[in-house]
C-alpha positions as CSV (number, residue, x, y, z in Angstrom):
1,X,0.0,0.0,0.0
2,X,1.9,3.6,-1.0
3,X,1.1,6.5,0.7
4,X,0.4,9.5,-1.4
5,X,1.7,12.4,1.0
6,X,2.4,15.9,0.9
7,X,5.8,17.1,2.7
8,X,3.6,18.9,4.9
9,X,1.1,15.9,5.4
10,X,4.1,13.6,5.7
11,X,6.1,16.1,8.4
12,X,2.6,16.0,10.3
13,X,2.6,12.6,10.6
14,X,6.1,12.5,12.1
15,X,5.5,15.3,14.8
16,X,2.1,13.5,15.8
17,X,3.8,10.1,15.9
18,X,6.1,11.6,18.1
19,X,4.1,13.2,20.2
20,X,2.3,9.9,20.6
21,X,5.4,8.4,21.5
22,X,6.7,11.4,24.0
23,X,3.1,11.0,25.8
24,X,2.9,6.9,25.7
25,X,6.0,6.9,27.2
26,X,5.0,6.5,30.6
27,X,3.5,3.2,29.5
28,X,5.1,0.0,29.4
29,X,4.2,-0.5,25.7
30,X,5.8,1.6,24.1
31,X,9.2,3.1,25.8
32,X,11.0,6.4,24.9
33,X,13.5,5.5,22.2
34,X,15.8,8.1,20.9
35,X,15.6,7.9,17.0
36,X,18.8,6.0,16.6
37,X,17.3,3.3,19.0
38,X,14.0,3.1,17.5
39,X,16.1,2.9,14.1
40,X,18.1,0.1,15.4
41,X,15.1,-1.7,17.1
42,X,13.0,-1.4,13.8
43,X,16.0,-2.6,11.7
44,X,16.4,-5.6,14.2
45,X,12.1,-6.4,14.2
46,X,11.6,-5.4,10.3
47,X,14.7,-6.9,8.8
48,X,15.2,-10.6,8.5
49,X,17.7,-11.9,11.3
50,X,20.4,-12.7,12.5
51,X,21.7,-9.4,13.3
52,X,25.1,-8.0,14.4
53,X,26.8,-5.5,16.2
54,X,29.2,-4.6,13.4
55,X,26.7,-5.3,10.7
56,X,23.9,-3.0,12.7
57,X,27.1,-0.2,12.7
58,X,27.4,-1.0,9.0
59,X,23.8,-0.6,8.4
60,X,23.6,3.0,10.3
61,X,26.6,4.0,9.7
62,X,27.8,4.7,13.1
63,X,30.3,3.3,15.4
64,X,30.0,-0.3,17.2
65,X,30.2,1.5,20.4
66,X,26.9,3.7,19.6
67,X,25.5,0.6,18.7
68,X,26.4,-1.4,22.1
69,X,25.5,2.0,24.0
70,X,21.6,1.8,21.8
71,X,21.7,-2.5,22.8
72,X,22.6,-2.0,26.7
73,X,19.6,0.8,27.2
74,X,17.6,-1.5,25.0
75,X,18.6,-4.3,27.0
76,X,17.6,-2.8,30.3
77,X,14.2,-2.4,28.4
78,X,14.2,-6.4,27.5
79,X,13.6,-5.1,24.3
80,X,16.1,-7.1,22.9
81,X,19.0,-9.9,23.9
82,X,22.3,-10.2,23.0
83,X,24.6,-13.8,23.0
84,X,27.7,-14.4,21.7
85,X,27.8,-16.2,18.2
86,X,28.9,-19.9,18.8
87,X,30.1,-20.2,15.0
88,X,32.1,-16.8,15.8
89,X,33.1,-15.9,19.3
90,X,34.1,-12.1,17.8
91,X,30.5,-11.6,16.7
92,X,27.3,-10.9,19.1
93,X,24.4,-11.8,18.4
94,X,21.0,-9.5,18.8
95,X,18.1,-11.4,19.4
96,X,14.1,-10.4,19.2
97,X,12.3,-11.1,22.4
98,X,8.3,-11.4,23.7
99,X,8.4,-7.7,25.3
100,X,10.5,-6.3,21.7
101,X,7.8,-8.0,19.4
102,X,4.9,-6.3,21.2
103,X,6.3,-2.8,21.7
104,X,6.8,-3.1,17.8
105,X,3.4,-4.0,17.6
106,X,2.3,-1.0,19.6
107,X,4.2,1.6,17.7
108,X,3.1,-0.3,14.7
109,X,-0.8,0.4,15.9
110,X,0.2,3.8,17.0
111,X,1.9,5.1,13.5
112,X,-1.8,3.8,11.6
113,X,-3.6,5.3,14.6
114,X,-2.1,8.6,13.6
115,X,-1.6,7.8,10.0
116,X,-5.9,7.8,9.6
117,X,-6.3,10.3,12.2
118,X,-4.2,12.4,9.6
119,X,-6.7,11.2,6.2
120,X,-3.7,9.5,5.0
């Protein structure tokens, strides 16, 4: 399904997502990311797996260590895991869990919330 935005609908839709997300984040469903954490959490939930610390630093463009900073707040969150790759004992694995998948789900039911409360 394509979207047929405006900028200005489209720049709406952002400030009202995150305005959603600023006052919802009292709630256990849907923490307060900052946007590199919900970028990494909905490259880790949207992307197929398995992910990496060095390939999620690829992927953004950033540093490892902004990544392992992002994963240990995360963590704290159980929003995600992390294990060390068996195969490769350099590599660390980031795994989904229960409490990740449904906070996606939320912010998933929060952006088409807005998204129709906008027309679009």
């Amino acid at each position: 399904m394509a979207l047929n935005l405006k900028p200005d609908q489209a720049l709406k839709l952002l400030h009202e997502l995150s305005l959603g997300l600023v006052r919802d984040s009292n709630s256990d469903a849907v923490p307060d990311f900052t946007i590199r954490q919900l970028a990494i959490l909905l490259t880790i939930y949207l992307e197929n797996p398995p992910h990496t610390v060095r390939g999620l630093a690829r992927k953004l463009g950033v540093t490892k260590p902004v990544i392992t900073r992002a994963l240990d707040a995360m963590g704290k969150k159980e929003i995600v895991a992390r294990r060390r790759d068996e195969k490769d004992r350099r590599n660390v694995i980031i795994q989904r869990t229960v409490k990740g998948s449904l906070t996606v789900e939320s912010l998933g039911d929060l952006v088409r919330g807005k998204a129709s409360e906008l027309g679009a």
